[in-house]
MARVEX-201583 format. One record per atom (N, C-alpha, C, CB): residue in three letters; x, y, z. Coordinates in steps of 0.02 Angstrom, whole numbers, plus 50000, padded with zeros to 5 digits. Glycine has a CB too. Example, Ala and Ser with C-alpha at 12.3 -4.5 7.8 and 13.67 -1.06 7.14 Angstrom:
MARVEX-201583
ALA506604971650390 ALA506154977550390 ALA506604983550390 ALA505654977650452 SER506424988850354 SER506844994750357 SER506455000250394 SER507044997050286 
END
This chain:
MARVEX-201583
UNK512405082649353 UNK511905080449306 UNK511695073149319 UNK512155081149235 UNK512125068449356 UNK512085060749373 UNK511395060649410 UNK512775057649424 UNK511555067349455 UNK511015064349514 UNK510515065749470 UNK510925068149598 UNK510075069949417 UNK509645067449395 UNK509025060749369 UNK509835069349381 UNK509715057249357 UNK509455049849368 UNK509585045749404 UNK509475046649332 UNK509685049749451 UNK509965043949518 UNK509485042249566 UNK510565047049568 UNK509085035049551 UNK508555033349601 UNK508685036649684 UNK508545024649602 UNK509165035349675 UNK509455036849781 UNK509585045049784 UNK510565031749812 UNK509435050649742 UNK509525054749733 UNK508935057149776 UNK509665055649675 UNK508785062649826 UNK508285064549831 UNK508075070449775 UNK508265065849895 UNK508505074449752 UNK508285078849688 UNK508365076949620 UNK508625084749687 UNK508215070449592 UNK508045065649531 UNK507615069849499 UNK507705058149545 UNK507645068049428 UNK507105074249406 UNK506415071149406 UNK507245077649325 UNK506255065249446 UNK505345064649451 UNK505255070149512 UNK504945054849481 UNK505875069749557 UNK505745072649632 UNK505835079049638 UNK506175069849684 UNK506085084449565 UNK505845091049566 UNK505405091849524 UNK506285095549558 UNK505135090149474 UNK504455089949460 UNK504015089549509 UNK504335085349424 UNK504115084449551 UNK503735085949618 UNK503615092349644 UNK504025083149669 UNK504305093549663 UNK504565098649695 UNK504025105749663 UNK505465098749676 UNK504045105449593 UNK503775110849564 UNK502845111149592 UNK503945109749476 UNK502625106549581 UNK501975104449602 UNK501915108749673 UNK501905095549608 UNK502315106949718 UNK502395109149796 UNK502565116249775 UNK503035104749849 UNK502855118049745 UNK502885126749713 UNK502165129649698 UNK503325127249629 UNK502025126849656 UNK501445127549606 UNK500865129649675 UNK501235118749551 UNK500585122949709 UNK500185124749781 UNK500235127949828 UNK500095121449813 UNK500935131349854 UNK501275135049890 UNK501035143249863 UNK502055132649883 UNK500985144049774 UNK500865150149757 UNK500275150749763 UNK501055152049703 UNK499695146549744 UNK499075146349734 UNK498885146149806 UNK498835140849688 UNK499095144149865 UNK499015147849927 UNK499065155849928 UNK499515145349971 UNK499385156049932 UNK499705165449931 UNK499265167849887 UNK500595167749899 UNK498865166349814 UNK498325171449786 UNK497745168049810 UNK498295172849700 UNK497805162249828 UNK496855163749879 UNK497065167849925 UNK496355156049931 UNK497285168749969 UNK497405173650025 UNK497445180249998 UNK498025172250064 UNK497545182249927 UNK497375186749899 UNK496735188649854 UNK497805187049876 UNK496255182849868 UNK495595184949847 UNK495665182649756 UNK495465194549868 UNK496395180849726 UNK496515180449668 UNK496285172849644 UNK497225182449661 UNK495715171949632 UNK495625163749629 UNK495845161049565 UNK494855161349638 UNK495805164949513 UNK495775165249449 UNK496755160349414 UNK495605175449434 UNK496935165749455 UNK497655163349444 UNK497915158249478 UNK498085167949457 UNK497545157249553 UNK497655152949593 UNK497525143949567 UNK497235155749649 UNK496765145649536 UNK496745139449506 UNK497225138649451 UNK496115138149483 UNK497365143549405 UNK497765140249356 UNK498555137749372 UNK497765145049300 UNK498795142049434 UNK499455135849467 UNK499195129849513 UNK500055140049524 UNK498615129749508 UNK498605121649532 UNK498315117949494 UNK498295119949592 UNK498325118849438 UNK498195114849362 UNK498915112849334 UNK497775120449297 UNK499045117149349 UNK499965118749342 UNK500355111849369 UNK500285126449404 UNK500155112849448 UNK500495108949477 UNK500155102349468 UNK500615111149539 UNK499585102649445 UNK499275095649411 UNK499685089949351 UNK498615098449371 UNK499825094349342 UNK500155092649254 UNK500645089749277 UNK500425099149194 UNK501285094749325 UNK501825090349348 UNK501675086649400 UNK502395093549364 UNK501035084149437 UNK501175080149459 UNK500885072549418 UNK501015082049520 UNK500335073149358 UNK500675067049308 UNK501215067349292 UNK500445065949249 UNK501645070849255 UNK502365069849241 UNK502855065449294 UNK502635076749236 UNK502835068549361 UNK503345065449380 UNK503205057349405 UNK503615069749430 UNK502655055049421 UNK502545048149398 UNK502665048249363 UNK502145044949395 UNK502505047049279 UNK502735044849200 UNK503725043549239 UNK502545054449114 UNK503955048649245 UNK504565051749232 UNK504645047449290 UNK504715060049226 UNK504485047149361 UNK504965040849396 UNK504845033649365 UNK504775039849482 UNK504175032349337 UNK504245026549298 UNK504815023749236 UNK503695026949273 UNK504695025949200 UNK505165027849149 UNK505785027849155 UNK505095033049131 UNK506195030949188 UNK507015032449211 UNK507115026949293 UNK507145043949234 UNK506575023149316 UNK506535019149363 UNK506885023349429 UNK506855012349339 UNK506695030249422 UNK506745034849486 UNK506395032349564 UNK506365041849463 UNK505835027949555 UNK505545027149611 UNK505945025149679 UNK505095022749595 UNK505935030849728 UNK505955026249783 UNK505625028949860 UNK506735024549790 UNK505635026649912 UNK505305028149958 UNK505215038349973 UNK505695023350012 UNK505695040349967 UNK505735047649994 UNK505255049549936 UNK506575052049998 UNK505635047949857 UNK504885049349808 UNK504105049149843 UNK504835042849747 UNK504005044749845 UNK503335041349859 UNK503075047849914 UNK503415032049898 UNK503395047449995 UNK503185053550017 UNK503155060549998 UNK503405053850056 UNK503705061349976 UNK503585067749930 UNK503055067949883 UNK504135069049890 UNK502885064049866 UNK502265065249822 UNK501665066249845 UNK502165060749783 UNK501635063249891 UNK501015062349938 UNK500915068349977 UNK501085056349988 UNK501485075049987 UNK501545078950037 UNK501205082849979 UNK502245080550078 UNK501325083849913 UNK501465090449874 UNK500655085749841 UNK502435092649817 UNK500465082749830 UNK499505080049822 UNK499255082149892 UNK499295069249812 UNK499355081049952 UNK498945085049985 UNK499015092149984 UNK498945083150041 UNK499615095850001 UNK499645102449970 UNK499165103349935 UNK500145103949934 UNK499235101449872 UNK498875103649793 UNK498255103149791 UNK499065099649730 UNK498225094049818 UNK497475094349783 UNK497015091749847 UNK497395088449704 UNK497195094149898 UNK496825094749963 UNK496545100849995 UNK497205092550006 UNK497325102850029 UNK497075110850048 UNK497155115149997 UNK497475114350107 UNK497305117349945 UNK497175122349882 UNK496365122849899 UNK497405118749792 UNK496195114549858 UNK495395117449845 UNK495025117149898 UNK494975113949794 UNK495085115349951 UNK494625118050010 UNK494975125150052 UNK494535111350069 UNK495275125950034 UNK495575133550049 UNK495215136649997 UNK496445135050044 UNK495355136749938 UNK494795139849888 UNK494015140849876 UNK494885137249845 UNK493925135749907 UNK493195134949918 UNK492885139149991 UNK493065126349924 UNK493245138050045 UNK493255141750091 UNK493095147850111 UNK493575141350098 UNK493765150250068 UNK493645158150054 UNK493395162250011 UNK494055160750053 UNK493245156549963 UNK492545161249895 UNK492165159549910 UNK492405160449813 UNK491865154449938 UNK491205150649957 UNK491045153650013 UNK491235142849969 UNK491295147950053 UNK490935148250121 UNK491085155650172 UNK491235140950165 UNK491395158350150 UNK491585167250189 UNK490645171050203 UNK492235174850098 UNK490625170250142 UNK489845172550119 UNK489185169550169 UNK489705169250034 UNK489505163250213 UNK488875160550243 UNK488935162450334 UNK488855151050223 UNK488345163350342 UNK488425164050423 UNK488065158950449 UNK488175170850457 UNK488035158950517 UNK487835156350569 UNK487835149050571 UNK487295158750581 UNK487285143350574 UNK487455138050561 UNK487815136350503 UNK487025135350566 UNK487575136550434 UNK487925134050390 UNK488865136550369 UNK487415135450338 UNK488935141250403 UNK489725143850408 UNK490035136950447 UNK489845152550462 UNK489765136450515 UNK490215132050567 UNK490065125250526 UNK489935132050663 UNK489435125350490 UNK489435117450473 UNK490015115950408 UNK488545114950444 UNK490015121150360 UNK490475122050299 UNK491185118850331 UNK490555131050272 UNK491375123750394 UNK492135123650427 UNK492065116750448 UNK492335129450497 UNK491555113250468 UNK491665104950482 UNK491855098150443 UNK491145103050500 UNK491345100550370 UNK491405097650319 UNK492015099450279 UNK490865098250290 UNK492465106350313 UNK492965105950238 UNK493565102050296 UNK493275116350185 UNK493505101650361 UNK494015100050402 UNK493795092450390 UNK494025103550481 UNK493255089850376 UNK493085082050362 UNK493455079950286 UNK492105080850357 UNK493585085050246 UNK493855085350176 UNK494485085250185 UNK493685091050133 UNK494655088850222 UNK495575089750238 UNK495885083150281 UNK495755097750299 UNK495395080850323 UNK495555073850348 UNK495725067850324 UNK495175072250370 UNK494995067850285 UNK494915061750231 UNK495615063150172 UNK493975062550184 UNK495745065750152 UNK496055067850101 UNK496795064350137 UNK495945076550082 UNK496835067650169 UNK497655064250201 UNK497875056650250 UNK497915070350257 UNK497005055350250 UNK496965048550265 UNK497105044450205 UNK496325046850293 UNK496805046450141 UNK496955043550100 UNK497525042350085 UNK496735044950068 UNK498005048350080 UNK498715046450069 UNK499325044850096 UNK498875049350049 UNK498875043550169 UNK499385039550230 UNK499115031250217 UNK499185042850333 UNK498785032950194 UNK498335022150175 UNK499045019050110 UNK496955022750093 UNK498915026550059 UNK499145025349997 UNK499955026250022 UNK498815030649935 UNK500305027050055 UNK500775026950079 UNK501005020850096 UNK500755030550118 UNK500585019150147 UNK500755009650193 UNK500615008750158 UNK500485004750256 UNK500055007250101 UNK500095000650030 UNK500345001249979 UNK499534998449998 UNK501025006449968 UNK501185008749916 UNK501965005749893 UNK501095015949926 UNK501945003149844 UNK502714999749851 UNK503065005249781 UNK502734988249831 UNK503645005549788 UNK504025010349731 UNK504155006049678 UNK504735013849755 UNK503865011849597 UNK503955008049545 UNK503195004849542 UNK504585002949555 UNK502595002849594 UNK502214999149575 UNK501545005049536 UNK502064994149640 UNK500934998549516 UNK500675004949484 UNK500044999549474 UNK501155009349409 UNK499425000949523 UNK499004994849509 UNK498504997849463 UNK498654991149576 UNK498124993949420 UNK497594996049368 UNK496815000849405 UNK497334987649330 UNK497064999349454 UNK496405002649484 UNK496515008649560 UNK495894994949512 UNK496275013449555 UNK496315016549637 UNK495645013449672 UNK496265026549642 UNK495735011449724 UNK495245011649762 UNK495115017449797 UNK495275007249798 UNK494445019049791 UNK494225028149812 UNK494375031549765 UNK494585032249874 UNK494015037949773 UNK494305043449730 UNK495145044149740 UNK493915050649752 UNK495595045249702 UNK496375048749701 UNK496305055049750 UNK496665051849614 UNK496445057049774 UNK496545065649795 UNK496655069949716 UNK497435067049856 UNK497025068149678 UNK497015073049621 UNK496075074749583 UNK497615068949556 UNK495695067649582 UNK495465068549544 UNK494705071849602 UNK495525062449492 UNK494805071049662 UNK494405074349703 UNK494735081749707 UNK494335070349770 UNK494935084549684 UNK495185089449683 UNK494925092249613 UNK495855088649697 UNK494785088549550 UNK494545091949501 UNK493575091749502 UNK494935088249432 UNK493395085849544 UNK492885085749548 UNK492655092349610 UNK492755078449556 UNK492945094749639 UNK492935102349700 UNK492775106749634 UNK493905105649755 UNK493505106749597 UNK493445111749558 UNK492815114149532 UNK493795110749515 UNK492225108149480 UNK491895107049466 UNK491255111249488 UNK492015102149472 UNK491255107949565 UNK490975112149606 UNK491045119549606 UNK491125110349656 UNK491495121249614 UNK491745127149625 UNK491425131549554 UNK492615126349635 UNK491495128049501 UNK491175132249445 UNK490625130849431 UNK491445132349389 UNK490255126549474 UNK489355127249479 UNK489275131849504 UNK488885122549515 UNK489715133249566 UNK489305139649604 UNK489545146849567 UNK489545140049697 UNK490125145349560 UNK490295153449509 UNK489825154849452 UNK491125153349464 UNK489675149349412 UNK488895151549392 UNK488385148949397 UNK488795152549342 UNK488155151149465 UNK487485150749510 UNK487145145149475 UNK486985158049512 UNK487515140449475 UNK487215133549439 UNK486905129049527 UNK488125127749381 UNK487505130549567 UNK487665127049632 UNK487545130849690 UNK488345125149635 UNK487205131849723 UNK487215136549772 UNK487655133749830 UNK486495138349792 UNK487795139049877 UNK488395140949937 UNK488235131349967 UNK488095150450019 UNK487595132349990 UNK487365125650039 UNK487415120050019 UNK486735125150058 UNK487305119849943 UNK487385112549910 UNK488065110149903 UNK487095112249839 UNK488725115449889 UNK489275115849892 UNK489385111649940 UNK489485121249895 UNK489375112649994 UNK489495109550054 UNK489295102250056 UNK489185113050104 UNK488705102350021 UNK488565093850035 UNK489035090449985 UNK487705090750018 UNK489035093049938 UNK489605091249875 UNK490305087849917 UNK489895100049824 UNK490615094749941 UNK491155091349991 UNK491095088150016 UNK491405093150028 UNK490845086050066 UNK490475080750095 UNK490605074350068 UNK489825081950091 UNK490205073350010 UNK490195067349963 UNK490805065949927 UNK489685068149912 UNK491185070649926 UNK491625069949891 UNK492445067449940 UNK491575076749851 UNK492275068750004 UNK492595068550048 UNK492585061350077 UNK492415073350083 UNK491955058250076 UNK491925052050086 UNK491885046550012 UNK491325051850131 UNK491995049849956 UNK492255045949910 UNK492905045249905 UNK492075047449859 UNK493575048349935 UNK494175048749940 UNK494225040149987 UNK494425056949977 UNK493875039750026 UNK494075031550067 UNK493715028050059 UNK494135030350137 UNK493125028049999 UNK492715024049997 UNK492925014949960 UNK492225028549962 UNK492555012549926 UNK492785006949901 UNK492675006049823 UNK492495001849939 UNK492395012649802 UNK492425013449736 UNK493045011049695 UNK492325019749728 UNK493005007849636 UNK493625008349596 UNK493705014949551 UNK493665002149550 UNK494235014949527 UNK494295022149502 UNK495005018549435 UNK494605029749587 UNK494705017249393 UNK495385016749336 UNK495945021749316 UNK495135015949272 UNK496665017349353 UNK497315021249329 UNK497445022449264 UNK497885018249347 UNK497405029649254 UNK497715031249196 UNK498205028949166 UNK497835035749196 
END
C-alpha cells in the first residue's frame, strides 16, 4: 500500500491512473478497428478524465517524478493523438478516394507528428511537480476534443469529409504553434 505514495514508485497511484488512461486508448483502439466509434469515443473520454486526475493526484500527494512525466506523455499521445486520428480515419476519410484519400493520409500523418512533437518539446521543458499558468500551443488533450468536435460536424453533415481534413490540418499546426492556451 506504501508504494502508492511513493514518489520513486513507478506504480504510485497518479502512475496507474495513468496507466488506466493507456487502458482506456488501448480499448478505444480495438472498437475503431471494430467500426464501434460510439463506445470507442466514450473510453477515450474515459481516459480523459483520468488523465486530469492523475495530474491533480501527482500534485497533491507530490507523486511527480521523471518516469511520471513520460508516462504521461506516452498514454496523451495514445489517447489523444492516435485515438482521434485513427477515428477520424476510419469513419471519415475510408469514404474518400483518389486525391483527397492520399491527401487525408498526409494530413493525419502531419497530425500524428505534430502531436508527438509536442510532447517530446513538453518533455525537455518539463520539470516534475511544475505547472506553468499557460500551455503554449494547443495541449494534445484539448486538440483531441477540438478533432472530436470535428468529428461531430461531420456525423451531422454540418462538416463535410474535405473540410475535415483542413480542420486537422489547422489543428495540427495549432499543437506547436505560439498560441497561449490557459492551465486549468
Amino acid at each position: 500500500m506504501q508504494m502508492l505514495f511513493d514518489p520513486k514508485s513507478h506504480f504510485n497511484l497518479a502512475n496507474l491512473f495513468t496507466m488506466v488512461n493507456i487502458t482506456c486508448g488501448l480499448g478505444a483502439t480495438y472498437l475503431i478497428t471494430q467500426n464501434n466509434f460510439f463506445y470507442a469515443i466514450i473510453l477515450a473520454w474515459i481516459g480523459g478524465a483520468f488523465d486530469i486526475f492523475d495530474g491533480k493526484i501527482a500534485r497533491k500527494f507530490k507523486l511527480s517524478n521523471e518516469f511520471g512525466i513520460q508516462l504521461d506523455s506516452f498514454a496523451d499521445f495514445l489517447s489523444f493523438v492516435l485515438v482521434p486520428v485513427f477515428l477520424i480515419f476510419q469513419a471519415v476519410y475510408t469514404g474518400l478516394e483518389g486525391f483527397w484519400f492520399y491527401f487525408a493520409a498526409a494530413v493525419s500523418i502531419y497530425y500524428v507528428i505534430s502531436g508527438l512533437r509536442r510532447l517530446i518539446q513538453f518533455n525537455i521543458d518539463a520539470e516534475a511537480g511544475s505547472v506553468g499558468r499557460f500551455f503554449v500551443g494547443v495541449p494534445t488533450p484539448l486538440g483531441a476534443i477540438l478533432l472530436w468536435l470535428v468529428y461531430l460536424g461531420y456525423i451531422y453533415a454540418l462538416v463535410p469529409a474535405v473540410a475535415v481534413i483542413f480542420f486537422m490540418a489547422l489543428i495540427g499546426w495549432l499543437l506547436n504553434s505560439k498560441v497561449k492556451v490557459p492551465h486549468p
